[in-house]
N, C-alpha and C positions, 0 to 999 in steps of 0.2 A: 293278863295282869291278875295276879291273885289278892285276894282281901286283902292280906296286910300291906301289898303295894296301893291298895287304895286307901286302905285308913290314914297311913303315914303321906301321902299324897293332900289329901281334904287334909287335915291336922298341919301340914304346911304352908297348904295354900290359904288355909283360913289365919295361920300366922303372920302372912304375908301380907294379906286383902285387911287383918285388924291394923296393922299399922301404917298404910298406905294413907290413910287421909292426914295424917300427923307428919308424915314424912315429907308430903308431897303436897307444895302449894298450887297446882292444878285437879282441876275439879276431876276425880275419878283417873289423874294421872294422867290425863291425855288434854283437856280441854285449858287454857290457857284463862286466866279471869282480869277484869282490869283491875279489882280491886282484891286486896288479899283476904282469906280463907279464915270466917270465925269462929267462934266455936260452935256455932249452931249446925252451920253450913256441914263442920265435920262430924258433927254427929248423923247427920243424916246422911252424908255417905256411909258413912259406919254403920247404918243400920240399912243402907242397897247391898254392901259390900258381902253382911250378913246371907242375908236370901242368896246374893251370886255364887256364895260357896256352899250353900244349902241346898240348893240346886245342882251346884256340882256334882254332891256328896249322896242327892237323892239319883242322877244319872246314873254313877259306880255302882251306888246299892242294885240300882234296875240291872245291867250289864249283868253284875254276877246269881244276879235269883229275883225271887222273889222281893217286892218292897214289904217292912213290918212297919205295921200298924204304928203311929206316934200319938200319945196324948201330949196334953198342957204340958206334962211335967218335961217333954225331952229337950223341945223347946224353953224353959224356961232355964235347962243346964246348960242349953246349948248358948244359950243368949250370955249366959253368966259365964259361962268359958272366953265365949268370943270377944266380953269386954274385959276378961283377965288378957287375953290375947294382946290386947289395944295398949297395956298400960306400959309398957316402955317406950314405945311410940308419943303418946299421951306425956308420961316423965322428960323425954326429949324435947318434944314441942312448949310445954309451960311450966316447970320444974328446974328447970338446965336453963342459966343464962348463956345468950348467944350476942357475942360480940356481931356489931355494923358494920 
């Protein structure tokens, strides 16, 4: 797999993983809840969903070389990406009325 299959890879899967709590009334997409999903709830997957693709994105890196060094600041774009990511998902779920 070469780098830009991995960037374009992470960059969609983090697209993907930003708007799954919004989209999806089951906790993490998989777990079923009795009661329905608030906003707190979704943000806090929103910020596991964060690390799972961080993670992914830090294996790829590992695969093709060496890992670079990150400060504060990569993470703090990465964070601001990943809630630009969310906000159609976000516009969907509380923005957009949805008929019963």
């Amino acid at each position: 797999m070469t780098q830009t299959v991995s960037v374009w890879l992470v960059v969609l899967f983090g697209l993907l993983a930003a708007n799954l709590p919004f989209v999806s009334n089951r906790l993490f997409a998989v777990l079923a809840l009795k009661t329905p999903k608030n906003l707190a709830v979704r943000l806090a997957e929103l910020v596991v969903w964060y690390f799972v693709v961080g993670g992914v994105g830090l294996y790829l890196e590992q695969r093709a070389g060496q890992i670079a060094p990150q400060g504060w600041e990569f993470y703090a774009i990465t964070g601001a990406l990943f809630i630009t990511f969310a906000f159609p998902g976000f516009t969907w779920r509380y923005l957009f009325k949805h008929r019963n």
